[in-house]
N, C-alpha and C positions, 0 to 999 in steps of 0.2 A: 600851544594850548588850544582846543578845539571844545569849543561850547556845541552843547546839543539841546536843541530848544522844540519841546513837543510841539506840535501844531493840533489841534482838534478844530476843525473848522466845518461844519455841515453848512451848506447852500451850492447855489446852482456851478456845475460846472466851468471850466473856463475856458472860453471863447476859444474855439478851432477854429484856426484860417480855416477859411472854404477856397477854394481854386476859382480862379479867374475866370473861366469859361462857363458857359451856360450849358446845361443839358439840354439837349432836343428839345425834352416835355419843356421845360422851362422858357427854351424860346420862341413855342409855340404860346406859349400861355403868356408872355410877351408881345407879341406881336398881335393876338388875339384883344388884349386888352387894348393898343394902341388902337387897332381897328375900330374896337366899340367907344373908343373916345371920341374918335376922328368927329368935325362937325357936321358933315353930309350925312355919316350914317346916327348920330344923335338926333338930325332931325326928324330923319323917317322914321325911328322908331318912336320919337313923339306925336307921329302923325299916324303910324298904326294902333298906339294906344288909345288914339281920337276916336280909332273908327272901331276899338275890341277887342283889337288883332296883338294879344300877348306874345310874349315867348312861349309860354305854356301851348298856347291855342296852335301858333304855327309847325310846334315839335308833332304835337295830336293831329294835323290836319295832314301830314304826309302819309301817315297810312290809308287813312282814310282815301287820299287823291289816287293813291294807288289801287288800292279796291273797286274807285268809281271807274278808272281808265281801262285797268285789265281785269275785271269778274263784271260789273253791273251793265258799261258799254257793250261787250260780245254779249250780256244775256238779252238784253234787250233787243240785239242783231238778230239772234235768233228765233225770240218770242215772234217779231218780227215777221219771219220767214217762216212759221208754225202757220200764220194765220192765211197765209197766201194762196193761192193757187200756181201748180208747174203748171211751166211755158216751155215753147224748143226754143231758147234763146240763151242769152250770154247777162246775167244771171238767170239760170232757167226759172224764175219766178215770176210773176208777175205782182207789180207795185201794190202795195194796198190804199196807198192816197193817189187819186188822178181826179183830174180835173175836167166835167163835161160840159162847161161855159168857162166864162170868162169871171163868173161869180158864182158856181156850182162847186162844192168841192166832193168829190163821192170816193166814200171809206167802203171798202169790201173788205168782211171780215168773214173767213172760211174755216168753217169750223170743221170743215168734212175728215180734216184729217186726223183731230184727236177721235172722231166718231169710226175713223178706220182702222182706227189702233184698238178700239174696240171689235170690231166688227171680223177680223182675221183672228185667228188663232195663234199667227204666228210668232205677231208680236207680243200677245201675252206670253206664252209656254215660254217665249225668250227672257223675257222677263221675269218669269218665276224662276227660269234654271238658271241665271245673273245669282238671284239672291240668293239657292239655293246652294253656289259652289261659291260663292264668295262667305255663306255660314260656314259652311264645313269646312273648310279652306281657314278660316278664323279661330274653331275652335284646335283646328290641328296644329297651328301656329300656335295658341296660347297654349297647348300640352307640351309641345317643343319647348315655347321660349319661357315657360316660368321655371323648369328646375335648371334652363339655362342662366337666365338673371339670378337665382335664385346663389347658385352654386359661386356669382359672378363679384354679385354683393357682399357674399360669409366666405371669398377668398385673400389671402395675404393681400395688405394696400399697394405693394410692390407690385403684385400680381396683374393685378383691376385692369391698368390701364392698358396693359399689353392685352389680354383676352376681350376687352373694349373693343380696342384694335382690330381682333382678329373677326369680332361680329362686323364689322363695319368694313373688312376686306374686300368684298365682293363686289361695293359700292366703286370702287378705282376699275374695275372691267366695266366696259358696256352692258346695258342690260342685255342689248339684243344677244351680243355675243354668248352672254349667259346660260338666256334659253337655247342657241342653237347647240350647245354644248351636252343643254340632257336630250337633245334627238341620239347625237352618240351615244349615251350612258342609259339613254331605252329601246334600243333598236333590238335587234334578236337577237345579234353574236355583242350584246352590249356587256360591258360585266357584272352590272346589276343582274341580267336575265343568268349568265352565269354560276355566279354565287346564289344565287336562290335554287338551281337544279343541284350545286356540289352542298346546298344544306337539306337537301332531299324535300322542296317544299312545292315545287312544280314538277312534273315528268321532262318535260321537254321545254329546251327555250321557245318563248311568245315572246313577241314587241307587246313592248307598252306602250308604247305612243298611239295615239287616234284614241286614247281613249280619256274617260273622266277623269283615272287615275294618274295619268300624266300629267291634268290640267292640277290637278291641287297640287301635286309636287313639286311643279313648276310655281305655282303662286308661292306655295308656302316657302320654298327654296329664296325666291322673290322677295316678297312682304316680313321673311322673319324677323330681321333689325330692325323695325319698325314696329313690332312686337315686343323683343327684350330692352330693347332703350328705355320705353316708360316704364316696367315691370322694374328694369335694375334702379332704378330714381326713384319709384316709390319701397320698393326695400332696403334698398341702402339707408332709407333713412327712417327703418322701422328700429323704436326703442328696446333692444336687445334684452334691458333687466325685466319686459312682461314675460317673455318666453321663460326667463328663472326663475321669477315670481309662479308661475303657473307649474315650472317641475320641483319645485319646492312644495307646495301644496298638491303633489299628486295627482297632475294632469300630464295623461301618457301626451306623447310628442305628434301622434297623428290628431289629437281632439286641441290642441294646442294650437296646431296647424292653421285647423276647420274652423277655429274661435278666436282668436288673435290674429295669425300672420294674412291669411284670408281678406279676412275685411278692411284690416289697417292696409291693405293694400288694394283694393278695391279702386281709386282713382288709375292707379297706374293699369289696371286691368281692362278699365271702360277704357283708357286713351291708347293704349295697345289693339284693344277689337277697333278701335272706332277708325285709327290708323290704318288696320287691313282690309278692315269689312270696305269700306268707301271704295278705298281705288279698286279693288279686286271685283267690285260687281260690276265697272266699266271698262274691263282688262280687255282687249284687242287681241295683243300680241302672243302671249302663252296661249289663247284656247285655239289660235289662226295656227301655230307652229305645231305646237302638243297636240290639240286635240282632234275629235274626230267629226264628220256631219255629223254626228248626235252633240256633239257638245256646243250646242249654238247657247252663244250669248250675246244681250243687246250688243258690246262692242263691233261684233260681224257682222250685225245688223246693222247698224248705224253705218259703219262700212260701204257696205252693199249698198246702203240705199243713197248714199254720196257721190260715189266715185264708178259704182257698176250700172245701178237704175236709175241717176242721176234726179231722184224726187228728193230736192231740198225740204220744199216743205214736209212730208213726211217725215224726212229722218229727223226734222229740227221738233217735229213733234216728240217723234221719243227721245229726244235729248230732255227737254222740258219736262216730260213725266218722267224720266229718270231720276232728274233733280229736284221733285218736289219729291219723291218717295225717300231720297236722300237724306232732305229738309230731317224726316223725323229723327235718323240714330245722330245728326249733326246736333237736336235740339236735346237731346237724350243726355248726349254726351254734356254740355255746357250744364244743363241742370247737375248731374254729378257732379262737376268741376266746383258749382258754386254751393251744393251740399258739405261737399268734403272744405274747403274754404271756409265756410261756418262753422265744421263741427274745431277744424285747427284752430280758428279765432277764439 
């Protein structure tokens, strides 16, 4: 005889053995709590609470320690050595606090050298053609990298992460080795120079290298992942149903474009220029390899006046007016950031 006796029973499931062993996370987080019991370290964190010194305050105070040690220390080194006068000495500077008694202390502060930077023309023209190839160099990256992102973000999810990948390739080679690679791919039997004579667009092969045009190639080839990374993060995560909403009400797809996708993506646009334009106007290395004597920029300058003319102080001048001309697309940029942060809240 076998009885069948319904069950209906709703409430919480029934208890699963768990295994014996702890996982990693688990015995970290063990171990971690033993720690913050132990009574040594229970004192001293009652005794940094004495003094202010939260958990919150000390997680905040490591970047910060880091910013003062490696950006505010060298800038100060430098301002520093702006104000001094060259010496033929071992540092070719000479000190700007010395002592001419035993209770005199005398501060020499030389200004001669930002008044030099004025007074040559070199160092300006250098400095207009820095920001000059570092704009055009930005806007040709942002013409690149937005129907790159663009294509990156509105392709299969499967997709994403391998064409991610493939912007980000270039980043596992050296830079140096990089640039020495388009000397090859611009020389005269290069095959860039090539395929431009077999699509009938020059007579005869020319090098490109030594010139402007190399140098933006080179940058742009350089700086463009730095370019579509923020473009693809701020599209990926632009609301799909306004683009339907607008071809539903008969908004062709290029005003659609120019009034929607545009501006909703506007942060990832500023943080993409602000990305290239920056490092690009203090570039060294492409305009030295690529380019030509006419494509002087402060990087070769600063250069030169290091390691060839050996005047610190000078060249620590145009480091310092470098980075206050800097200061503004850096303040530019954060305004944006916290425009767009508002308008999201």
């Amino acid at each position: 005889m076998v009885i069948v006796e319904p069950v209906c029973q709703r409430g919480r499931d029934p208890v699963v053995s768990r295994p014996a062993y702890l996982t990693l996370g688990e015995q970290f987080t063990a171990a971690l709590s033993a720690l913050l019991g132990w009574g040594p370290v229970r004192a001293a964190q009652s005794r940094l609470k004495e003094w202010g010194l939260t958990g919150r305050v000390a997680v905040t105070a490591v970047p910060y320690l880091w910013l003062l040690v490696f950006f505010l220390a060298p800038f100060l080194i430098v301002l520093k050595i702006s104000f001094s006068s060259v010496e033929i000495a071992m540092p070719p500077f000479a000190p700007l606090v010395q002592w001419a008694s035993d209770k005199v202390m005398l501060v020499r502060l030389n200004l001669g050298n930002f008044m030099f930077l004025w007074e040559d023309s070199l160092y300006l023209s250098a400095l207009l053609n820095s920001l000059k190839m570092a704009a055009v160099s930005t806007m040709l990256a942002l013409l690149i990298g937005y129907p790159m992102a663009y294509g990156i973000a509105r392709s299969e999810r499967h997709w994403r992460n391998i064409l991610l990948m493939l912007v980000m390739l270039p980043f596992w080679t050296s830079f140096l080795l990089r640039v020495y690679a388009w000397i090859g791919l611009l020389g005269r039997n290069s095959p860039v120079n090539q395929l431009l004579v077999w699509l009938g667009l020059i007579d005869e092969p020319g090098s490109l290298l030594q010139t402007d045009w190399a140098v933006y190639i080179g940058i742009v080839y350089s700086y463009l992942p730095f370019m579509v990374l923020p473009l693809y993060t701020a599209i990926e995560k632009l609301d799909m149903t306004l683009l339907e909403a607008a071809s539903d009400l008969g908004c062709r797809p290029t005003r659609a474009f120019l009034s929607i996708t545009l501006p909703l993506t506007r942060e990832g646009i500023v943080a993409g220029c602000m990305l290239v334009f920056i490092p690009a106007t203090g570039e060294f290395v492409i305009p030295s390899l690529l380019g030509g004597p006419d494509s002087l920029m402060i990087g070769r300058v600063l250069w030169e006046e290091f390691f060839n003319n050996r005047d610190w102080p000078v060249a620590s001048a145009v480091a310092i007016v470098l980075l206050l001309l800097l200061v503004g697309p850096i303040m530019l940029f954060q305004r944006a950031q916290q425009a767009a942060g508002g308008v999201h809240r």
